[in-house]
N, C-alpha and C positions, 0 to 999 in steps of 0.2 A: 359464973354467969357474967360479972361484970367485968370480968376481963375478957371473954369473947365479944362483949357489946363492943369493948376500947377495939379490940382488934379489928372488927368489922368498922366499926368508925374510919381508924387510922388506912384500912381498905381504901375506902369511898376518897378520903383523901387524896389517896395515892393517883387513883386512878385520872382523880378531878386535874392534880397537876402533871400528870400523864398526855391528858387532853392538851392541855395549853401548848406544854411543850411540842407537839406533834398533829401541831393542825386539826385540835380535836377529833382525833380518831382512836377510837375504841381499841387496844391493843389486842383483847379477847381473851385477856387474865378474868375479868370477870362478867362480861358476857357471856363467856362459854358457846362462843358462836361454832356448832359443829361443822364438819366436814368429812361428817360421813354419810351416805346415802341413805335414804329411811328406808324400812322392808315394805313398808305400805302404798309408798308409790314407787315408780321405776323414771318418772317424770320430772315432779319438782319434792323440793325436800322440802320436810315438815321439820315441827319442833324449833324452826331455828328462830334465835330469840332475839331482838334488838334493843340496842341500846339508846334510848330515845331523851335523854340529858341527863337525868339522875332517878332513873327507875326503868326495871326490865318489863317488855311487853312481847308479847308474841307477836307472831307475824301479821296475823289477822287482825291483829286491833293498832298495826304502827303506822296506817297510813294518815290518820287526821294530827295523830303527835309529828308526823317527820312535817306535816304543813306547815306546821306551828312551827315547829324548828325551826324550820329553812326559811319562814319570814322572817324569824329572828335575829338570824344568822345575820340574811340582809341587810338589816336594820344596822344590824351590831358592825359591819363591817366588811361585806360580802365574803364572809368565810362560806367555802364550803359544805353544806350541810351532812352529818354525819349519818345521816341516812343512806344518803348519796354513795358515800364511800364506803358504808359498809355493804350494799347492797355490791358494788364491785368487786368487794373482795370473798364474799358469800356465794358466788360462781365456783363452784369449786373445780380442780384442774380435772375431774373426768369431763365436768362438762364442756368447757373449753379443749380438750383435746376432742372429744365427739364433733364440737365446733367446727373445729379447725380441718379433720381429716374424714368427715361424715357429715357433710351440711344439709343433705337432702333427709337425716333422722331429723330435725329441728322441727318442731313445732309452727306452721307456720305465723308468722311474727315475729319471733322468738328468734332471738339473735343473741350472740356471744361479745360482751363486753371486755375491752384492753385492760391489762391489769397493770402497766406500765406507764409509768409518768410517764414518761416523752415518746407519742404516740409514734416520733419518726423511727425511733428503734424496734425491731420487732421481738420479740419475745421466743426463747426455745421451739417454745409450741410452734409458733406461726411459721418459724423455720423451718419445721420437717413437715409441713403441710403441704407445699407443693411438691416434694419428691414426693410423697406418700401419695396425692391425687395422680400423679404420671403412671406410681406403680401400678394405681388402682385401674385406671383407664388403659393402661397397657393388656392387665388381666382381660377386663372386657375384650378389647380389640383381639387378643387372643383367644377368647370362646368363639368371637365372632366370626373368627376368620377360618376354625374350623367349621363351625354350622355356615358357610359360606360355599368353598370346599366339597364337604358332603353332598351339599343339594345340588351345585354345578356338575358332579361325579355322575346323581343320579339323575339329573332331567337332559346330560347332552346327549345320547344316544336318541331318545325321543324325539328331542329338537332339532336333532340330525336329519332323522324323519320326515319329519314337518316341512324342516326349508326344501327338500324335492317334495315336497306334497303337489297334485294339478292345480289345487285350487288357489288359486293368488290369494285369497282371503288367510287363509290358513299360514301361506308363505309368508306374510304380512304380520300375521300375528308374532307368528317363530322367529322374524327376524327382530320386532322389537323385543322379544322376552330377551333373546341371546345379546341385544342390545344394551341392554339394561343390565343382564348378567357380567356384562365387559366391565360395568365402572365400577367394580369391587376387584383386588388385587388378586385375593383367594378362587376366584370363578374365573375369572380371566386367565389364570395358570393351568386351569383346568380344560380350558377351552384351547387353548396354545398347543396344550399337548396333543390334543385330538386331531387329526389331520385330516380325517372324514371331515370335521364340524368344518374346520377353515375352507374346503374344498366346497362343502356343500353352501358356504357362504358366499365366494364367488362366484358359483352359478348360479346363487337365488339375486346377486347382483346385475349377474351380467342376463339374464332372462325375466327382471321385473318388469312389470308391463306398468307398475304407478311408481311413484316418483320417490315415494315413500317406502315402498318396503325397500330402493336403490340408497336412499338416504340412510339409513337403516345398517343395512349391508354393509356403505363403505365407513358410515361410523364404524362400526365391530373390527374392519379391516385396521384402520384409522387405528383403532386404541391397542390391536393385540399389535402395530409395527412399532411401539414405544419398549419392547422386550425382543431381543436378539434371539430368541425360541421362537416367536412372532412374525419377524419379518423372516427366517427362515421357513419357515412353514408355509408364510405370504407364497413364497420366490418359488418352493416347491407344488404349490396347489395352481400354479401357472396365475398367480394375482397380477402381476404385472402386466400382461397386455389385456386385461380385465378391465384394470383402473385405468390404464392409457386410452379404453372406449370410454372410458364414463368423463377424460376430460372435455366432452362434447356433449355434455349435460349442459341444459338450458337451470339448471339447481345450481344458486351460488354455494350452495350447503355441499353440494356435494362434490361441484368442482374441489370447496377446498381440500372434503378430506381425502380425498382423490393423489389434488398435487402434494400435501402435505405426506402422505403415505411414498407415493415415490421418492419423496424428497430423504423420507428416514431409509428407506430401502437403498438409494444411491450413494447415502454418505455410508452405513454401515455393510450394508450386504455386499458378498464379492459376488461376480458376477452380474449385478443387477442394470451399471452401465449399458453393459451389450444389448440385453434382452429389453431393455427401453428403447434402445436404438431400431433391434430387429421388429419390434411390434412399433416403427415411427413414432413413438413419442416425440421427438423432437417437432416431426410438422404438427403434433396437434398441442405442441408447447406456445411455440411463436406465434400462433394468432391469440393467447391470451395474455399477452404485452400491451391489448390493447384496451385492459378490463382497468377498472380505474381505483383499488381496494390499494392502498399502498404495500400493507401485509399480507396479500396474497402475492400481489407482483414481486417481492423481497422473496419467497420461497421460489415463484418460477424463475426467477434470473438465476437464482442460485441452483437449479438443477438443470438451467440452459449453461452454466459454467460450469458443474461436475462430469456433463456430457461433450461437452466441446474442448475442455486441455485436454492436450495430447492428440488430438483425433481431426484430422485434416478432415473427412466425410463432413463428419458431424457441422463442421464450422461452414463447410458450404451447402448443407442444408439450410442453416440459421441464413446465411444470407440469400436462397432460391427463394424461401417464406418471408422478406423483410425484415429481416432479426434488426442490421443496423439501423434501419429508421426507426424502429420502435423503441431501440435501446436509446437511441440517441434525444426522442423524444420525452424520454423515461426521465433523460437526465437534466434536461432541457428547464421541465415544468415541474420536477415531485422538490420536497423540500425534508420528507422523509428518510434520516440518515442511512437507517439500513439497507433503505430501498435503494439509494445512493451508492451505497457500499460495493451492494449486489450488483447493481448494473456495472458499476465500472469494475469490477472484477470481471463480466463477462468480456465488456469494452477492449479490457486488457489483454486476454486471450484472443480475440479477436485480431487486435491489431497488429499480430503478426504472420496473417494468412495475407496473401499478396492479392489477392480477389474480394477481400474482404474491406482490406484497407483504403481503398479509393470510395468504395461506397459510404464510407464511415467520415471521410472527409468531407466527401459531395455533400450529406446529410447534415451538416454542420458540427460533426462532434468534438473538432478542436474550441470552434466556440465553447460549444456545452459544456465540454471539460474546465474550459480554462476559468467558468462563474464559481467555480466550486473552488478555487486556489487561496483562497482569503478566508473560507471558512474554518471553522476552529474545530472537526475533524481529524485531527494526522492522519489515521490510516485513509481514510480517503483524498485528502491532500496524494499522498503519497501512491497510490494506485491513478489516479489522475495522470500526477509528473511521469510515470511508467508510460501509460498510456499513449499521452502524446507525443512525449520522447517516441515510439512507435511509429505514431503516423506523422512525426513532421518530417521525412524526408517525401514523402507523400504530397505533402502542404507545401510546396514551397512558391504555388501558385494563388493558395487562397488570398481572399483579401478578407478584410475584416479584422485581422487580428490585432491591433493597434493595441487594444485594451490589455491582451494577454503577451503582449510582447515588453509591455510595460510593468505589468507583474512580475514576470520572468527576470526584468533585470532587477531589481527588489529581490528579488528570492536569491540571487548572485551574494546578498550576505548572508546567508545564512552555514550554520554551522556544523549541520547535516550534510555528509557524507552524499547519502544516498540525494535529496534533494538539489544539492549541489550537484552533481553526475548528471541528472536529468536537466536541469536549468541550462547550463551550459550545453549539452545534447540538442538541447530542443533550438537553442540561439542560436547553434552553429546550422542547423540544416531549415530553419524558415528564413536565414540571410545568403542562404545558397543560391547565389544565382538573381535573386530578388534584391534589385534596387531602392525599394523603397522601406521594404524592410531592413535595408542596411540603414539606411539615412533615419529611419525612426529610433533604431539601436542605439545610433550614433546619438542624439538629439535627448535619449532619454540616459546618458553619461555610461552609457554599456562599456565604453573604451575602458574607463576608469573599473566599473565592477569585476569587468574582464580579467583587468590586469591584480585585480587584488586576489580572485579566483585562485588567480594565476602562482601568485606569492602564497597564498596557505593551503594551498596544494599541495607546496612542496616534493616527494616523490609519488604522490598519487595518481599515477599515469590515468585513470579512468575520469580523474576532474581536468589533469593539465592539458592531454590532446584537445575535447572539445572545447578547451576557453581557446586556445591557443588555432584553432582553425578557425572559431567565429573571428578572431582578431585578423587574422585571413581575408577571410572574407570581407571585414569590416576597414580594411583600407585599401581598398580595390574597387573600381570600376563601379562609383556612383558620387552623387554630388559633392557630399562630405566629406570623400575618402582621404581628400590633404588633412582636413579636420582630425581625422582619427589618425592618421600617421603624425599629426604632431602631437595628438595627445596622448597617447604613449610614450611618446620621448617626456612628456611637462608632467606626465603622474610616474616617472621614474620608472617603465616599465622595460626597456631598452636591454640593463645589464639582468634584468630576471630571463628575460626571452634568450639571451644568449647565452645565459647558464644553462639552458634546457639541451647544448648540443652537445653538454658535456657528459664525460663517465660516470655508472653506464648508460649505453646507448638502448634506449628503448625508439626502436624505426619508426614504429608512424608520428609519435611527438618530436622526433627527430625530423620528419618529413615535413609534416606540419608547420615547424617554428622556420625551418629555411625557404619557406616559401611565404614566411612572414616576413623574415629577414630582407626577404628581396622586394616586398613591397615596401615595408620601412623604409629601404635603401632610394627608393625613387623619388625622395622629398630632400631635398639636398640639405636641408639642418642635421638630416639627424645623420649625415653620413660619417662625421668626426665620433658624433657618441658610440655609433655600432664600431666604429676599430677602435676607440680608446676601451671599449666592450672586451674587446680580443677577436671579437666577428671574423675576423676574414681568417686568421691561423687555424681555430676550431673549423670554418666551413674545409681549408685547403684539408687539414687530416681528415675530415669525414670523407671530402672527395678521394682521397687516397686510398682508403681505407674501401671505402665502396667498388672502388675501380678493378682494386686487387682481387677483391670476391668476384669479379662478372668476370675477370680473366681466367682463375682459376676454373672456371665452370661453362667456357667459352666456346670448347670442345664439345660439352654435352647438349642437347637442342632444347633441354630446361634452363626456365627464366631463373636467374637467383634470389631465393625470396628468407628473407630476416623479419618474425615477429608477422607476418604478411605481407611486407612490404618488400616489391625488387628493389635491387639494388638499383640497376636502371635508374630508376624513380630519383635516387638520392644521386647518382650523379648528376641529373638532367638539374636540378635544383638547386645543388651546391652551385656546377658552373653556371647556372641563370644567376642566383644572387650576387656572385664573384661580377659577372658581366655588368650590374648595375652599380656595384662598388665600384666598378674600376671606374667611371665616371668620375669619379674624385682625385686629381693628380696625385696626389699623397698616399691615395687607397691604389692607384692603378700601380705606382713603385713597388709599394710594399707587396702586392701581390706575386708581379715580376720578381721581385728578388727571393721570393722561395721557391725557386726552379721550376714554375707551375709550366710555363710555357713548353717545355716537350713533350707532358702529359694535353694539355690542350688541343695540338699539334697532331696528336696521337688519336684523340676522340673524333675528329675529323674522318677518321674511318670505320667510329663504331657503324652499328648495323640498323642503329637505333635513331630516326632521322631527328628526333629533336634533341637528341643528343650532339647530333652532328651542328642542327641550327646556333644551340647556346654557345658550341663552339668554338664555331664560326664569328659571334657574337662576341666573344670575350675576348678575340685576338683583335676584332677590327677596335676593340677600346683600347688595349696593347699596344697595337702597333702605332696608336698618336703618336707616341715616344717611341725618339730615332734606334735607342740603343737596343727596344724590344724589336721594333720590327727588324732588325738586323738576327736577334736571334734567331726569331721567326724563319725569314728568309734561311738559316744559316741550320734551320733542325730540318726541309726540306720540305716545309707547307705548300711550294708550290706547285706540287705535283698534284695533292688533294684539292687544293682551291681550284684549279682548273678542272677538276674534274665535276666538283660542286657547283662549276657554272653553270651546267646544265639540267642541275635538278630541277624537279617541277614544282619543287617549293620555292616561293617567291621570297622569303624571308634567307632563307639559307644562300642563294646564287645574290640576290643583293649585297648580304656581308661576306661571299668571296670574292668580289671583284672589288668591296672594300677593301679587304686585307691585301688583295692583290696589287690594286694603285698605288696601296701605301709604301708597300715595302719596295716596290721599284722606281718609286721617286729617286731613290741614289743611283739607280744604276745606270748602264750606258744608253743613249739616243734611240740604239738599235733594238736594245731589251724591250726600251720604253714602247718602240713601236708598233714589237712583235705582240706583248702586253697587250696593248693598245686593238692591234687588229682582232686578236683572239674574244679580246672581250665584246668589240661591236660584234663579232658573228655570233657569237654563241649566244651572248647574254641579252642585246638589242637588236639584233636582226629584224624584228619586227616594230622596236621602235627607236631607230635610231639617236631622239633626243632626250631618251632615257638618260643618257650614258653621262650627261651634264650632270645629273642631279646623281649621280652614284657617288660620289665624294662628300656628298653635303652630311657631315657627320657631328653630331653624334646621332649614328641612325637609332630609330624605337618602333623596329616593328613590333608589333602586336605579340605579348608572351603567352603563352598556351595558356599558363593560372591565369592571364587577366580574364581569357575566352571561356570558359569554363573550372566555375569555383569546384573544390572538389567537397560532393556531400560527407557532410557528416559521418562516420565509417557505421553501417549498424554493427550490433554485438549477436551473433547466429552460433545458436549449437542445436542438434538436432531434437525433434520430438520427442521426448521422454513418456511413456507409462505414466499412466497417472498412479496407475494400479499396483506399483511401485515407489512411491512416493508417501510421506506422512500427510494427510488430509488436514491438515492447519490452516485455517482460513488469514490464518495474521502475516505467514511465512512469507518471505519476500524474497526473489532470488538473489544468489552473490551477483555484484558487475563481473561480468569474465569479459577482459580486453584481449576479444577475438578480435584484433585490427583486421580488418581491409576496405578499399577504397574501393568496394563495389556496391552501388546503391540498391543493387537488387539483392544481396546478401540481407532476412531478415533477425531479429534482434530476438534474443532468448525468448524464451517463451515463459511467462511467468506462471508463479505457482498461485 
């Protein structure tokens, strides 16, 4: 007996330094705190006993002792009260798994307390709670969707019914039940299948007399064209020129689901294009361009752009209905990206229908475009730069564009390819011809971005041609133009331009840079840089080189054409630039002394008359110097000269009767006479006191490039299939350098 009293004593001990050590908490050695469920409830557990500071109480009578406690505690020290913690640890793991994976059994109030110190960590349990709630709700979802299923099975033949019912009333109802049945995924699989239901939906649409059972309809439409069983079904129940009447619905409701339905039917269904087309959709698209929702305008431009690439009709309907002023206005005033997007994607296509393109101009859309260049966008930056690149050979009359011409040379640094390609594109063909936008060019350092274009180009022929004609352009015939001919030479642009004649030869940058060369060439500084360059040797073998091809092909009544470009073209331009080099004594020797003069001599009888003029032109700068004009004379010029006095070009008969004076200054009295009389009848017959000023040299008549700059080349290949093509709204097409120097030639057609 009294060794059980020591033993229970030595207990009570144990337990008490238990406590201290471990934040007084009851270990359950002699609480006997159970953790098994009582048979007498199913609810809360009975019997369990607490340990309330040195004596066992039941549950029922521990709420006034844990008071006591826990003020104690306080007092003592703010421990924890052991009440506290046993009541946490007394939750036994059924309940907290019930907790955790069945919260709706819970008592309401009755909540599942954390059994873990650090509330941030979760516990096993809490871990498999949310997969177990997803499995659970997935089972539901899966009853559901059969009892969904079953009842859409058995009420669509009814509701089939219904929607031909006479009575509007009935129609009305049937169309919102099958409405209603659409926004469940299991009933609306069910409805897709039926092709009676779909059929009888479009004609309860296209036959409703209120607004509402139409609303109704084209919702149902609307939600079964979000599933490819759906919009086929649509396309076969003849829905498309159904919803093409209903886009003349005074219901903003139903316009949208209307255009949104077409819009899924055009991007995914084959065939759906045409049958939009054949029931006019497009004229009853383009009058709502003029509805003011941003997100509904974003869907219609974008099915005026899935209708119109590829389709020359389509693109001049858009314009008989005012397409471009509405686009152009779209773009003008919206600030909404998409709607942004959309438009100038239509913009795009657009801009390379030739009937299209003026109107687009008129309506200001280079403006419009060019606000949108600074925004922080790419892909619409980038559909823009396409854009305009399009219409500025178009433009090269507008005014206005000061602002976007100044941008434009700004974008000249950038490190973008494709940006780069359009910048310069667009530079070269709004300084075509236009004075004023050279001198702004010039004014806003174009020379200089030009020419660095120029240099990290490298062989990228799709940047190097248009930097290399705007620079053409931009030292020719306007106020500035000495300005830009020396600033080329002062930002070291000189030896890059002449590298560009070198191997291989791509023709139209080849064309391009010699007819730079020769404007260069008319500023006398910079005539030493172009032949310490090599200029004049690289122009003499192109001219070679080009001459022998129009020889070989001289016989057949085809022009000779390299990359697009005649050869023609490249001799007419080699000997012009030759002809303004040779201005320079030092340049006019070195020319003579590479045997150029019997080829010269020789072109005097091309077929090709400004071939004949440049000629003409290069010999009268020749023949200043005695020893050339003797060769002159000595290869048999004077038989052509005298025949070129008679042409009816005033340029050409002016520099043969130069050449002719010249070279018979040595010869005898009698030559000189005969010389002499030949030239008053033929050449001044009608004004005698011409014939004084025909020596007054160095003559400068008017060169063809100064009279007309040559446009910018567009880039054309034909119409392609849309319907053959991947549907990628991001896709951007390759540059293809289809050179030629036709301005009516339009430029790819983008995707």
């Amino acid at each position: 007996m009294m060794s059980m009293q020591m033993s229970e004593a030595n207990s009570v001990v144990k337990v008490a330094e238990w406590q201290q050590t471990y934040y007084a908490s009851d270990s359950g050695i002699q609480s006997g705190a159970t953790t098994v469920l009582d048979d007498e409830s199913s609810t809360e557990y009975s019997g369990r006993i607490k340990y309330n500071g040195s004596t066992t109480t039941s549950t029922n009578t521990a709420s006034a002792t844990a008071t006591t406690g826990r003020e104690g505690d306080t007092a003592a020290g703010g421990i924890e009260s052991p009440t506290d913690l046993d009541a946490q640890y007394s939750l036994t793991r059924a309940q907290r798994v019930r907790a955790a994976m069945f919260p709706e059994t819970l008592v309401e109030g009755e909540a599942a307390m954390p059994v873990q110190s650090d509330p941030s960590q979760q516990s096993n349990v809490q871990r498999l709670a949310e997969p177990s709630q997803l499995l659970k709700t997935a089972i539901v979802h899966l009853i559901n969707y059969q009892d969904d299923a079953e009842l859409a099975t058995r009420a669509v033949p009814e509701l089939t019914k219904l929607l031909g019912d006479e009575d509007p009333v009935v129609v009305n109802k049937a169309a919102m039940i099958v409405n209603q049945l659409t926004r469940k995924e299991a009933s609306r699989r069910v409805l897709v299948q039926s092709s009676a239901m779909v059929s009888a939906v479009v004609r309860a649409m296209t036959t409703a007399v209120d607004m509402e059972t139409a609303r109704c309809a084209a919702s149902v439409l609307h939600s079964l064209s979000h599933q490819r069983e759906g919009l086929l079904a649509i396309f076969k129940s003849g829905g498309i020129p159904a919803l093409v009447r209903m886009l003349s619905s005074p219901v903003e409701s139903v316009l949208f689901y209307s255009i949104t339905t077409l819009h899924n039917l055009l991007l995914h269904q084959e065939g759906a294009k045409m049958a939009v087309r054949l029931a006019d959709g497009l004229q009853r698209m383009v009058p709502l361009l003029k509805k003011s929702n941003p997100k509904f305008l974003a869907i219609t431009t974008d099915c005026l752009q899935l209708l119109s690439y590829g389709n020359q009709e389509s693109k001049l309907i858009i314009l008989a209905n005012g397409g471009p002023e509405g686009l152009v206005f779209i773009t003008r005033n919206y600030n909404y990206e998409k709607l942004l997007w959309t438009t100038s994607r239509v913009l795009k296509v657009l801009s390379v229908c030739p009937s299209n393109k003026p109107a687009i101009v008129e309506a200001g859309g280079m403006q419009a475009l060019g606000q949108h260049l600074t925004g922080s966008s790419q892909r619409l930056i980038q559909n823009c730069l396409w854009t305009l690149r399009n219409l500025s050979d178009a433009a090269t009359k507008q005014e206005g564009l000061d602002g976007l011409l100044q941008i434009l040379v700004t974008q000249l640094g950038s490190d973008d390819v494709n940006m780069l390609t359009c910048a310069t594109g667009i530079l070269s063909n709004l300084t075509c011809n236009n004075s004023r936008n050279k001198t702004l060019v010039t004014q806003y350092g174009g020379v200089e971005a030009l020419i660095h274009a120029v240099l990290r180009a490298g062989e990228k022929e799709d940047v190097a041609e248009p930097a290399v004609c705007a620079l053409r352009h931009l030292t020719s015939r306007h106020q500035d133009a000495e300005l830009a001919q020396n600033a080329v030479r002062l930002h070291y642009g000189i030896p890059a331009v002449v590298k560009l004649l070198g191997q291989p030869h791509y023709w139209p940058v080849v064309k391009a840079t010699v007819g730079l060369i020769r404007n260069l060439a008319l500023c006398p500084a910079n005539q030493a840089p172009l032949r310490e360059a090599g200029a004049i040797p690289r122009l003499v073998n192109l001219l070679l080189k080009a001459h022998q091809d129009t020889q070989r092909h001289a016989s057949s009544a085809q022009q000779t054409y390299q990359d697009g470009v005649r050869m023609e073209e490249i001799v007419e331009g080699c000997t012009g630039a030759l002809h303004i080099l040779a201005r320079d004594p030092i340049n006019r020797g070195e020319i003579a002394s590479m045997q150029t003069i019997p080829l010269f001599v020789q072109l005097l009888y091309s077929y090709v008359e400004n071939v004949k003029r440049v000629s003409a032109g290069v010999l009268c700068e020749l023949a200043l110097d005695k020893q050339s004009a003797e060769l002159i004379d000595a290869e048999g010029a004077s038989a052509p000269l005298m025949e070129l006095l008679h042409s009816n070009n005033e340029g050409i008969a002016t520099y043969a009767a130069a050449v002719l004076f010249r070279i018979s200054e040595d010869k005898s009295s009698d030559y000189r006479k005969r010389v002499s009389v030949e030239l008053t009848h033929s050449l001044f017959k009608h004004d005698p006191a011409a014939w004084e000023m025909a020596h007054a040299v160095p003559l400068e008549p008017t060169y063809l490039a100064d009279e007309i700059d040559g446009s910018y080349p567009p880039y054309g290949y034909a119409d392609l299939s849309l319907d053959s093509l991947p549907l990628d709204p991001d896709l951007h097409e390759p540059y293809i350098p289809d050179m030629t120097y036709d301005p009516r030639q339009v430029y790819p057609e983008p995707l």
